[in-house]
C-alpha positions in Angstrom: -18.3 -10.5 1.7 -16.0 -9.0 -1.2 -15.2 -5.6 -1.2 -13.8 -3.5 -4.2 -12.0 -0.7 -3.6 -10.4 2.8 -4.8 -7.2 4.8 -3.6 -6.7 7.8 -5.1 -5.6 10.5 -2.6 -2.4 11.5 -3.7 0.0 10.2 -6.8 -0.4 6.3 -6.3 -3.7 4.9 -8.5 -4.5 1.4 -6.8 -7.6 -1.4 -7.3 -8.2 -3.7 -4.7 -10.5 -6.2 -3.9 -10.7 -8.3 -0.5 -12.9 -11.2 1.1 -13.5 -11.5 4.4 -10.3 -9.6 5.3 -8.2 -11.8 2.8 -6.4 -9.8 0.0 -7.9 -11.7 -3.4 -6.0 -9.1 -5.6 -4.5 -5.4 -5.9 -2.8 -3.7 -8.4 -1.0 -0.5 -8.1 0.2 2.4 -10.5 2.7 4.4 -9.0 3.9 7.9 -10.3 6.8 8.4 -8.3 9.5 8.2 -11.1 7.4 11.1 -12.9 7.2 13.3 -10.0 11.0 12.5 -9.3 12.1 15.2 -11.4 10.5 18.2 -10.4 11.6 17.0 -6.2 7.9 16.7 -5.3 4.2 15.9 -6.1 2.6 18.7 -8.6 -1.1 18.0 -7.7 -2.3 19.0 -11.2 0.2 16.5 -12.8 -1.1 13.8 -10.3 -4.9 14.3 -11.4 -4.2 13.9 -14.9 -1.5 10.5 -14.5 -5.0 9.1 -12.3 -7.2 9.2 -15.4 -4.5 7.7 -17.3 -3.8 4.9 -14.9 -7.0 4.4 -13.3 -7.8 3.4 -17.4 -5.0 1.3 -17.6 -6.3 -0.4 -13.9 -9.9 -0.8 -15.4 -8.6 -3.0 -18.4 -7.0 -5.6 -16.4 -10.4 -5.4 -14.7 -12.3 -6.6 -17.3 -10.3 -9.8 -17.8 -9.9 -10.4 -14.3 -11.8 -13.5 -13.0 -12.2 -14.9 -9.7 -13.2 -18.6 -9.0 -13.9 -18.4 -13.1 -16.4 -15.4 -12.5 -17.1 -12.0 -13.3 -15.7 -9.2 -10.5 -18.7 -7.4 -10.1 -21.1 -10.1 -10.2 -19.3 -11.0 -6.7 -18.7 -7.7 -5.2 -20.9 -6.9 -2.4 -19.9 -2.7 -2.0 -17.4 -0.5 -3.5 -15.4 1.9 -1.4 -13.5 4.5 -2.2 -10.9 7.3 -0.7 -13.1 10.2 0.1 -10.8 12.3 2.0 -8.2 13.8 2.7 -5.9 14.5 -0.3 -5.0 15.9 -3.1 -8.4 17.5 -4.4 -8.0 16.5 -8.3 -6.9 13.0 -7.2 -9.6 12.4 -5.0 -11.9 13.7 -7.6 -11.1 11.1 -10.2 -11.5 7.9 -7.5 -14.6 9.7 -6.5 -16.1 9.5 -10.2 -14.8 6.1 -11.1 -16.5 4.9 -7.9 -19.7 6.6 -8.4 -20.0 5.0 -11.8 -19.2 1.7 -11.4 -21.7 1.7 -8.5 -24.4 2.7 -10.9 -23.6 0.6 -13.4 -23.3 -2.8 -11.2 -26.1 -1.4 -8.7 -23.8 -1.9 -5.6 -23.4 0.1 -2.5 -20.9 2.6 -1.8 -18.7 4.0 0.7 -16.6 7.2 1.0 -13.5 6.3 3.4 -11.3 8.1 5.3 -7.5 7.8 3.9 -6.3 8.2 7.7 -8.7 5.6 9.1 -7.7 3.2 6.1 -3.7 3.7 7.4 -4.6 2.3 10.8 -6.2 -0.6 9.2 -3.6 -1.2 6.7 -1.5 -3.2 9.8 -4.7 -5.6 10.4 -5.0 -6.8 6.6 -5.2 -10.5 7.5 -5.4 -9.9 11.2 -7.5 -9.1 13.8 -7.6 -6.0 16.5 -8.2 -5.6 20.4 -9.1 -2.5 21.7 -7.7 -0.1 23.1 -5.0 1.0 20.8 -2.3 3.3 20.4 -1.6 4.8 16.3 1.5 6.3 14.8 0.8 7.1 11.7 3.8 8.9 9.5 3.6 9.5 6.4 4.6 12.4 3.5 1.5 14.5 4.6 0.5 13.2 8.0 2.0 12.7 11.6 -0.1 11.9 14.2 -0.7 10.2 17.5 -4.3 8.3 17.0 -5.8 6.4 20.2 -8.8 4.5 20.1 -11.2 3.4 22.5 -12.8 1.4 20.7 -14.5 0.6 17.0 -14.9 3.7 15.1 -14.2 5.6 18.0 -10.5 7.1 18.2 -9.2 10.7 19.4 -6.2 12.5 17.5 -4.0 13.0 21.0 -0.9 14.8 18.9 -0.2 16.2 15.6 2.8 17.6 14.0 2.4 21.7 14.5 3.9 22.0 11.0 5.8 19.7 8.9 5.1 16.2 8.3 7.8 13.9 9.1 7.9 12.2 5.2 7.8 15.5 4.3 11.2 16.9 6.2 12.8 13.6 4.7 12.4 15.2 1.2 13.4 18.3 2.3 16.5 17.0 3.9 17.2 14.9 1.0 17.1 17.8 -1.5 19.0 19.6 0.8 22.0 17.1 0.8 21.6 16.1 -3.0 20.7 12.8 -2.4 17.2 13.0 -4.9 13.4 12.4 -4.3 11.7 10.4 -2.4 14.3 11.2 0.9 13.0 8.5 3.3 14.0 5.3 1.4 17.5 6.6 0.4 18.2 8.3 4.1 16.6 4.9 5.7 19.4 3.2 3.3 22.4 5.3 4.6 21.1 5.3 8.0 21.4 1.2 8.0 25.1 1.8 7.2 26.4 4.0 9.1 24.3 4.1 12.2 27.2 2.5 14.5 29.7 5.1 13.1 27.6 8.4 13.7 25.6 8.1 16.8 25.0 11.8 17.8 22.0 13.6 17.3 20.3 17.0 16.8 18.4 18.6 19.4 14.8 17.1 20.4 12.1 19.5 20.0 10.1 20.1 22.8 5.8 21.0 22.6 3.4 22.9 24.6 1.0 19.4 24.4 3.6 16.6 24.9 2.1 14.3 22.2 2.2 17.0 19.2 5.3 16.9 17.1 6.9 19.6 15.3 9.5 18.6 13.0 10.4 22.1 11.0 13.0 22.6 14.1 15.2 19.4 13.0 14.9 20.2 9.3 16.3 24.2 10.2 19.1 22.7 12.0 20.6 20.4 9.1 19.8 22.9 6.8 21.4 25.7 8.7 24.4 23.3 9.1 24.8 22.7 5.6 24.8 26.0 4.6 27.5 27.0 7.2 29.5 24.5 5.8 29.2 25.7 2.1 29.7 29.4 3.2 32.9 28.4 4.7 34.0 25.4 1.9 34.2 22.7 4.3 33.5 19.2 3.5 29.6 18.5 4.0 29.9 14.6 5.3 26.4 13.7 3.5 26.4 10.5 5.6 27.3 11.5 9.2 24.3 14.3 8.3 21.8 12.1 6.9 22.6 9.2 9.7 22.2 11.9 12.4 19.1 13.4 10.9 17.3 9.8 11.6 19.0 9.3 14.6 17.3 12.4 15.7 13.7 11.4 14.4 13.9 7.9 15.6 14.8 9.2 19.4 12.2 11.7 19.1 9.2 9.2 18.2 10.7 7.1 20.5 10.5 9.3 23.9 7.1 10.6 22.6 5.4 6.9 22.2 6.6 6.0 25.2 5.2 8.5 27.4 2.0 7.8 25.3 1.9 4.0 25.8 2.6 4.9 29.8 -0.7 7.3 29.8 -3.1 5.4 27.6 -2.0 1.8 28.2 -3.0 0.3 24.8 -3.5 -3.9 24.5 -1.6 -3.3 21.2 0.5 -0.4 19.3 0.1 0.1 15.5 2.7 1.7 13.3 1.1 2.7 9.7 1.8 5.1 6.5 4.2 5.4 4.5 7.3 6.1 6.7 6.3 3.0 8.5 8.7 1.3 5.5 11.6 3.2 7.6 13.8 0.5 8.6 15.0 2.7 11.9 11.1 3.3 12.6 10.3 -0.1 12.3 12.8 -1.4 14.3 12.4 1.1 16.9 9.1 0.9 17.3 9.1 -3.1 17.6 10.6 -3.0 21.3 8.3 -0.3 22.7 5.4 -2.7 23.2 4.7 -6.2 23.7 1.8 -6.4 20.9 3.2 -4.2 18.2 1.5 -4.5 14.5 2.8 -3.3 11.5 1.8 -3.2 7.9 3.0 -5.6 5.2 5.6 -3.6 3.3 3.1 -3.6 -0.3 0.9 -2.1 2.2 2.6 0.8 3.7 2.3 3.5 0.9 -1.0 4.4 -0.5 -3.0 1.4 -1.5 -6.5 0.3 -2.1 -6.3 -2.7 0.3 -6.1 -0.7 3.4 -9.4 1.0 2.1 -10.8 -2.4 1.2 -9.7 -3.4 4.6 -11.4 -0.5 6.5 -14.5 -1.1 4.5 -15.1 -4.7 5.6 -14.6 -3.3 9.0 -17.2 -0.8 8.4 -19.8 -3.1 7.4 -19.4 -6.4 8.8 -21.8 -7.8 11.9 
């Protein structure tokens, strides 16, 4: 079975196409550098760079040949990212998908971005119910536990901001540039056995939900104290503290999650699943832990492709 798919939730434009849950081929445009400059994603900016480079995508298409024939003469269904997202983005995977399902007379399917996360860690692999979900990412943060096949149950949530999202925050905050995550992660690595403290732990009403807008108000409150008085701002002992805090937090809220659910295996996915700390972290909380290939982390078709085959295979 090969499966061709479409991500285009938010400002990454990526082609995939899988067999049998084995990666044939992907190919990803990313707009990060353009977004860079204005220190976030501006949605409209996003939908017009994914007509551009889903373009650019569909002419290494047409000379793309596998086993010395035609894509779509091979594909058995085309999926796309239906939700959620950036409305505009979406909208532009949605048409490409549509049309090249008319035009090649092949089924189609309308997956969920969330859904294509969790499977992003079982490109190549196999999965055992039940299991326990982290998924972090710039928009998302959320406990998922499933039961079994295409039944799962969001157990906690962040209340307000996403964790990706307080790393850009902080990051602006302290100068450092956009995205945060990859550029904190890199200053946590160095300095983490000279700062050890951290910022207070948030606490919830449901003890699986996260709310992260706490930690961010601290550091920034704490950098602007030290700017109204003109003391030095230690950008590293902030930044290594911030994660410090994050990383302690996940930690004490998987684990009382693994001790209530009991999960054969625990999956880390999205895009702050790249987070060295996280990753690390998260690798001695369970004895069957799976994480995503790092080209699979951020927004990618494969992960789509991925959840497709699950969708449809016997």
């Amino acid at each position: 079975m090969k499966i061709f798919a479409i991500e285009s939730s938010h400002d990454d434009t990526s082609f995939a196409i899988l067999e049998n849950n084995n990666p044939l081929w992907m190919k990803t445009i990313t707009q990060t550098e353009i977004h860079k400059k204005y220190g976030g994603t501006i949605p409209e900016l996003a939908s017009r760079m994914h007509v551009k480079n889903i373009l650019l995508l569909i002419e290494e298409l047409k000379n793309l040949k596998i086993d010395n024939k035609e894509i779509f003469k091979e594909i058995d269904y085309i999926a796309y990212t239906k939700e959620p997202g950036l409305v505009g983005s979406l909208q532009v995977g949605y048409v490409i998908a549509q049309s090249m399902a008319q035009i090649y007379k092949k089924p189609i399917l309308g997956l969920n971005h969330l859904e294509g996360h969790f499977y992003s860690a079982f490109i190549k692999k196999e999965l055992e119910f039940p299991v326990l979900c982290l998924l972090i990412s710039g928009g998302h943060s959320q406990l998922m536990h499933y039961s079994k096949k295409d039944e799962f149950e969001i157990i906690g949530e962040t209340l307000d901001d996403a964790v990706g999202e307080v790393y850009d925050k902080i990051a602006r905050k302290l100068n450092l540039g956009f995205p945060g995550g990859p550029v904190i992660d890199k200053i946590w690595q160095e300095n983490r056995d000279l700062y050890t403290s951290h910022f207070s732990i948030p606490k919830t009403e449901n003890e699986f939900d996260f709310s992260f807008s706490g930690i961010k108000t601290a550091v920034i409150n704490l950098v602007n104290n030290l700017r109204q008085k003109n003391q030095e701002i230690n950008v590293n002992k902030i930044a290594t503290e911030f994660q410090n805090t994050v990383i302690l937090y996940l930690q004490n809220t998987l684990k009382k999650a693994i001790n209530k659910f009991n999960p054969s295996l625990i999956v880390l996915a999205g895009g702050v699943s790249a987070n060295v700390g996280i990753r690390n972290m998260f690798l001695g909380l369970h004895k069957n832990v799976y994480l995503p290939e790092m080209q699979y982390t951020t927004d990618n078709a494969m992960m789509i492709a991925r959840l497709a085959y699950e969708k449809v295979r016997k």
